[in-house]
Backbone as JSON Lines, residues from 0, in Angstrom:
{"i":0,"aa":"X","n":[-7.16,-22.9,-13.79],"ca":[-6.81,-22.64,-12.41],"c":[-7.9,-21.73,-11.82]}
{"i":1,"aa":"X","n":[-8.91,-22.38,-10.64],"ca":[-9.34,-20.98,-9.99],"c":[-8.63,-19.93,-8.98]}
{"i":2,"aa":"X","n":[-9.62,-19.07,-9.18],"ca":[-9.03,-17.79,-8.53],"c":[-8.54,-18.31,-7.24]}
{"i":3,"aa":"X","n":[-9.45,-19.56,-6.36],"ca":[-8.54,-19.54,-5.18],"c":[-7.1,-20.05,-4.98]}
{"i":4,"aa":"X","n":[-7.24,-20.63,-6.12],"ca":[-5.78,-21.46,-6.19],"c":[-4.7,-20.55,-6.98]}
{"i":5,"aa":"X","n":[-4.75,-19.34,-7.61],"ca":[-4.23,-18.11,-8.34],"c":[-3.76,-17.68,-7.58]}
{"i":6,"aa":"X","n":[-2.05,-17.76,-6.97],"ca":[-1.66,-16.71,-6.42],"c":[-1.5,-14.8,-6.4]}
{"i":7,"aa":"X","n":[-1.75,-14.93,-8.04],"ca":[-1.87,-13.63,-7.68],"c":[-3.31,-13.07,-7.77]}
{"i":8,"aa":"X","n":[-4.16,-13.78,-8.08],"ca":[-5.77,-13.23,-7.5],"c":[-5.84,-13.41,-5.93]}
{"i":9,"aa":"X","n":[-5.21,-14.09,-5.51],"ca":[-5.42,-14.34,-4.16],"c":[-4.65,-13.09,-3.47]}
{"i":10,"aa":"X","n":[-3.8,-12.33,-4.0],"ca":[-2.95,-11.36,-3.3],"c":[-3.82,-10.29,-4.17]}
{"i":11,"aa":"X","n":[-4.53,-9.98,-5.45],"ca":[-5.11,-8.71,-5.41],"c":[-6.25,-8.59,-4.2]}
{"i":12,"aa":"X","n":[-7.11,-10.45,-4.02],"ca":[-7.94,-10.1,-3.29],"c":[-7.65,-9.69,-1.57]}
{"i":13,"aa":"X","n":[-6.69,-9.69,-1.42],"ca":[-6.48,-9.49,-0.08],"c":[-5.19,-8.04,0.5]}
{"i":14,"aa":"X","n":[-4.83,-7.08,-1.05],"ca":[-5.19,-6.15,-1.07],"c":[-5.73,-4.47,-0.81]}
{"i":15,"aa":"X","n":[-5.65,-4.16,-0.27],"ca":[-6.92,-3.07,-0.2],"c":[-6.76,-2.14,-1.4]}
{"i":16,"aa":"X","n":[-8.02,-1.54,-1.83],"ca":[-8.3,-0.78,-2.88],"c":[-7.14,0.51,-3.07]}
{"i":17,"aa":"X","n":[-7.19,1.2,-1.85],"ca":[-6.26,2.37,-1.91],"c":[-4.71,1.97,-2.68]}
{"i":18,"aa":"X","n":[-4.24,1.03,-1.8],"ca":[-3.14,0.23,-2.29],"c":[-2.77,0.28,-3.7]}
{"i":19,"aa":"X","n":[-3.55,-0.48,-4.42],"ca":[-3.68,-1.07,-5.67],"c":[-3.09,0.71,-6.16]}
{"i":20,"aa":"X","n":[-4.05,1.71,-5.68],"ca":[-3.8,2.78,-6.59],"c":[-2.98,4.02,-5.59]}
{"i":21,"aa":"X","n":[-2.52,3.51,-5.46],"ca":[-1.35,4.5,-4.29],"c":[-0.73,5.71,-5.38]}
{"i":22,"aa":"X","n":[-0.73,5.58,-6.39],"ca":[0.01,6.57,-7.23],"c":[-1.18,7.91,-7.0]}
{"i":23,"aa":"X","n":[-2.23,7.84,-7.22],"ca":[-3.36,8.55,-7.31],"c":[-3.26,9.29,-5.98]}
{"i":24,"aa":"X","n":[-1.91,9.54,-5.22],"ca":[-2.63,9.97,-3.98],"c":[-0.84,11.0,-3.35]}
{"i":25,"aa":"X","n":[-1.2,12.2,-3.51],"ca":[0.22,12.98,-2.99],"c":[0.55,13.07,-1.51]}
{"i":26,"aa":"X","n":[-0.86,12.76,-0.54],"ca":[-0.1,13.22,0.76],"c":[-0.7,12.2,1.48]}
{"i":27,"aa":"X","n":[-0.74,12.34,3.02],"ca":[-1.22,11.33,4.1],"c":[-1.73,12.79,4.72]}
{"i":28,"aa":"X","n":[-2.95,12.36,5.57],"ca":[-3.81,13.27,6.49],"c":[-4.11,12.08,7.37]}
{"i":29,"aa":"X","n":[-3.59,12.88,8.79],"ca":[-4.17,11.57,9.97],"c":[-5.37,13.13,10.85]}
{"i":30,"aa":"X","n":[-6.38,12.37,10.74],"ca":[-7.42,13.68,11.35],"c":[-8.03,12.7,12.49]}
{"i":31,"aa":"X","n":[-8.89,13.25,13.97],"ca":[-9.95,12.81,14.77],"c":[-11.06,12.9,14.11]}
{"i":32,"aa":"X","n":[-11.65,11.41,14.7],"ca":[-13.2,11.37,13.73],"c":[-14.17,11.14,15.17]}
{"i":33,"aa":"X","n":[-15.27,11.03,14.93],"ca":[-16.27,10.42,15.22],"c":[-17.57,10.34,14.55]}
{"i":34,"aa":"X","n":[-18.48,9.22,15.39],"ca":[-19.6,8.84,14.51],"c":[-20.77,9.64,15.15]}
{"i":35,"aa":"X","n":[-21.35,10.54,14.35],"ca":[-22.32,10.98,14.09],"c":[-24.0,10.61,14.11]}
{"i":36,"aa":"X","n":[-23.88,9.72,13.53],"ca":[-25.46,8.56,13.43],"c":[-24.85,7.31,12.56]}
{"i":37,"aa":"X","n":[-26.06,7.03,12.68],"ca":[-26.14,5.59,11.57],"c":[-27.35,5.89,10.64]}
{"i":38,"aa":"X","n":[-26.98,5.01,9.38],"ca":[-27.94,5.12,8.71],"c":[-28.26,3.66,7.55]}
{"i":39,"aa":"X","n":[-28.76,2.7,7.75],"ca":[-29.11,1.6,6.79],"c":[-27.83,0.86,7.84]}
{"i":40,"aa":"X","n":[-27.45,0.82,8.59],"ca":[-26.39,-0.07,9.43],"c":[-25.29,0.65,9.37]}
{"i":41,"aa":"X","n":[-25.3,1.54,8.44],"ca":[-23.84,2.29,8.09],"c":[-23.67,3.33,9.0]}
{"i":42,"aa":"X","n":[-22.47,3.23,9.72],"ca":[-21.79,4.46,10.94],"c":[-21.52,5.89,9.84]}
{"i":43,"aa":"X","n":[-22.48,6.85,10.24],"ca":[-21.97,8.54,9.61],"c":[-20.79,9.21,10.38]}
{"i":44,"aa":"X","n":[-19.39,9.11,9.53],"ca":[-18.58,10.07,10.36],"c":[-18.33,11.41,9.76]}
{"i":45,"aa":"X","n":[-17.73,11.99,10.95],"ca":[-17.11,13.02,10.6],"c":[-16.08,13.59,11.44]}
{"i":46,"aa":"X","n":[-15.08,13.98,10.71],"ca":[-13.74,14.83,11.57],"c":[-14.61,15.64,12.59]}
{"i":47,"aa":"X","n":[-13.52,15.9,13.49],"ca":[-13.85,16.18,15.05],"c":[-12.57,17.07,15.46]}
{"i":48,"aa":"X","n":[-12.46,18.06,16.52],"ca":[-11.64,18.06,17.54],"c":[-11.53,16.99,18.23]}
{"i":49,"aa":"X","n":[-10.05,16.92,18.38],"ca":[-8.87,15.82,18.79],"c":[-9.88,15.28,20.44]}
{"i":50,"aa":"X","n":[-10.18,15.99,21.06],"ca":[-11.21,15.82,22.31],"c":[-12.08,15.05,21.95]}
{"i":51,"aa":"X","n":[-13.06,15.26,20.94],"ca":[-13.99,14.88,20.76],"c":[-14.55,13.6,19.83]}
{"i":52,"aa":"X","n":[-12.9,13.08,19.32],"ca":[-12.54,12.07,18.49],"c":[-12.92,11.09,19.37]}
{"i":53,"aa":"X","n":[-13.75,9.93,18.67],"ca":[-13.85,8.5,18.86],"c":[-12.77,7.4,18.42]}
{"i":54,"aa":"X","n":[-12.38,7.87,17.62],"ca":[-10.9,7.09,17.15],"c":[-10.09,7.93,15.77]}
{"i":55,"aa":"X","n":[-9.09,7.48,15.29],"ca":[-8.48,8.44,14.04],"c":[-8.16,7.66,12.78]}
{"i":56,"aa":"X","n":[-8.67,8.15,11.9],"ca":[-8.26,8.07,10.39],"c":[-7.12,8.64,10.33]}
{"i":57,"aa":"X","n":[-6.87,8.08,9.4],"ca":[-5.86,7.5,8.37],"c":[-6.26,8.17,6.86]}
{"i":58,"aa":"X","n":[-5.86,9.15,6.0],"ca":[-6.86,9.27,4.96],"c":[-5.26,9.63,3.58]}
{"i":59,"aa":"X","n":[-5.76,8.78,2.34],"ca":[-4.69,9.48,1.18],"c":[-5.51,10.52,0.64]}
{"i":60,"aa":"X","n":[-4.66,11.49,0.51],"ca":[-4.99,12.92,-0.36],"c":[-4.88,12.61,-1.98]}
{"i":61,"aa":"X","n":[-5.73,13.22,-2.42],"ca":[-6.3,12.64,-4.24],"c":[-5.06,13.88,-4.44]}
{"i":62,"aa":"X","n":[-4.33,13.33,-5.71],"ca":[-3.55,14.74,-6.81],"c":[-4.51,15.46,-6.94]}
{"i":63,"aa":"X","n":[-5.8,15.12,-7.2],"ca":[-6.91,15.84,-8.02],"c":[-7.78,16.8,-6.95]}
{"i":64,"aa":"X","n":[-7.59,16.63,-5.66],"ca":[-8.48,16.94,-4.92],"c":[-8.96,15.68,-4.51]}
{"i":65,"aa":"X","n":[-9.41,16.02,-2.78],"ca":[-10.02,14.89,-1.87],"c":[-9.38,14.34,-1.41]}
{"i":66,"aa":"X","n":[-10.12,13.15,-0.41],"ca":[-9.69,11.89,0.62],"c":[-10.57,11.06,-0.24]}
{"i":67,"aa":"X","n":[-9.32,9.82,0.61],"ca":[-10.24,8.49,0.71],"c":[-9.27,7.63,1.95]}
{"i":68,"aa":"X","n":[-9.92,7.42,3.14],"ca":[-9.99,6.75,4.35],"c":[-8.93,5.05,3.49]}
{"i":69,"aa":"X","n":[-8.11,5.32,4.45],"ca":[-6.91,3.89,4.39],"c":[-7.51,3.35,5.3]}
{"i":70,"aa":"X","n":[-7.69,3.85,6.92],"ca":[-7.29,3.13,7.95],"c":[-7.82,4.01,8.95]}
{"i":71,"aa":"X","n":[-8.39,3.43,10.53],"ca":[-9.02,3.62,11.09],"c":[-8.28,3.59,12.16]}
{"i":72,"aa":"X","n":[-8.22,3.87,13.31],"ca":[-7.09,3.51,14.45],"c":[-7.76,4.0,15.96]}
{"i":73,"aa":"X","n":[-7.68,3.24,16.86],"ca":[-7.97,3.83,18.24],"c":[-7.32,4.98,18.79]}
{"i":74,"aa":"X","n":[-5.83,5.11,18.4],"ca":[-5.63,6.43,19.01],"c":[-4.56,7.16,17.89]}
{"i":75,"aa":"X","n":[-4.54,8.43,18.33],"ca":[-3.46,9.05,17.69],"c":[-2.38,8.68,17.25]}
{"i":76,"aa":"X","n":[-1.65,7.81,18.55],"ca":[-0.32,7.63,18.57],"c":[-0.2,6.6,17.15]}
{"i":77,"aa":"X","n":[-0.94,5.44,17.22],"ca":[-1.08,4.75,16.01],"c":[-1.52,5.21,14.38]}
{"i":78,"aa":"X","n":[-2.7,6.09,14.64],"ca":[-2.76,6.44,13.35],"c":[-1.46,7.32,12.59]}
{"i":79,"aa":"X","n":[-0.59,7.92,13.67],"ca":[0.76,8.58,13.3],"c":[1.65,7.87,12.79]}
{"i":80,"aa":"X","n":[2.02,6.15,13.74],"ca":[2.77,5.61,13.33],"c":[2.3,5.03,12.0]}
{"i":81,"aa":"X","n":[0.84,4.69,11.8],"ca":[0.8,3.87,9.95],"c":[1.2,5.35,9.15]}
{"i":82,"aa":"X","n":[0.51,6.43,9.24],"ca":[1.06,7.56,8.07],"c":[2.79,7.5,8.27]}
{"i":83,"aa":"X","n":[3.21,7.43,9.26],"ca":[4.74,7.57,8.98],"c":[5.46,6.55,7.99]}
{"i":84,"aa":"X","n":[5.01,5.36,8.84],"ca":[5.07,4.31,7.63],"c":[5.07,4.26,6.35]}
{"i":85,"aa":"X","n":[3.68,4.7,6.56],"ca":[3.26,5.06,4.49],"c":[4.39,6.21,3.67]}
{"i":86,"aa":"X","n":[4.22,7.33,4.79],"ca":[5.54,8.51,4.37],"c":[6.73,7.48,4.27]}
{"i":87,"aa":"X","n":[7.29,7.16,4.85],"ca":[8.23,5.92,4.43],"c":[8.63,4.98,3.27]}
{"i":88,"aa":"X","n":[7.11,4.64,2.82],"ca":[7.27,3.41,1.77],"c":[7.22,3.9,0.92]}
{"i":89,"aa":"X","n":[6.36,4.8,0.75],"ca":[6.01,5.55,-0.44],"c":[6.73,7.74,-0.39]}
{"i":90,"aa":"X","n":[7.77,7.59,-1.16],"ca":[7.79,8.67,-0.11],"c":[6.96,10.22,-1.01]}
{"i":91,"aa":"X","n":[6.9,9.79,-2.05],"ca":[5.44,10.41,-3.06],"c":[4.47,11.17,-1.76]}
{"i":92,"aa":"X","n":[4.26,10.31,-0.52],"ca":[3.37,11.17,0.02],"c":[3.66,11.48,1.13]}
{"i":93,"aa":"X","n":[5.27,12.03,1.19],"ca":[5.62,12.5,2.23],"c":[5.49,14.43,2.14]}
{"i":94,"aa":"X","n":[5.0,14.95,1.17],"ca":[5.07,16.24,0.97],"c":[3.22,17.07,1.06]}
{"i":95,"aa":"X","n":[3.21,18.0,1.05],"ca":[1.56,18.5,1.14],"c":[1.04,18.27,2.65]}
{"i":96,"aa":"X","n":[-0.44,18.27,2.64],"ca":[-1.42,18.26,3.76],"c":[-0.7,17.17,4.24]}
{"i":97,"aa":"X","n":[-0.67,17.63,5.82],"ca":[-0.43,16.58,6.82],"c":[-1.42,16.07,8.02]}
{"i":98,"aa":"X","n":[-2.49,17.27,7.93],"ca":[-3.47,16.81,9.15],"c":[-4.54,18.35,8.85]}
């Protein structure tokens, strides 16, 4: 059977990485970003005052220490509603850093 015809390769591939490892992660942080420069095609961000935000992340907090970016969103109101969500499904990361 190939992978395209593998239902469940076809559902790891479509996925996202964070997902797969959602245990690895105690809280939700929704912060303002914007882009900074580019570099090799790649957009440089970085957190911002809420003013000065180009749009908002979405980020899971490591047990271990750190982020890693879920989700990207045009405005506040949305990046609130996916973390609530996530606080929801998972409720592992309804406790700790919130923003």
């Amino acid at each position: 059977m190939s992978a395209t015809s593998n239902p469940i390769s076809a559902a790891f591939a479509a996925t996202r990485s964070w997902m797969l490892g959602i245990r690895d992660f105690d809280a939700i942080e929704v912060h303002p970003c914007r882009v900074v420069s580019f570099a090799d095609g790649v957009e440089l961000v970085e957190t911002c005052e809420p003013e000065d935000a180009h749009f908002w992340s979405v980020y899971g907090h490591y047990v271990t220490g750190g982020v890693d970016c879920f989700e990207d969103f045009p405005t506040e109101a949305e990046a609130d509603a996916f973390a609530a969500r996530l606080r929801g499904t998972y409720p592992h990361l309804a406790g700790g850093v919130t923003s």
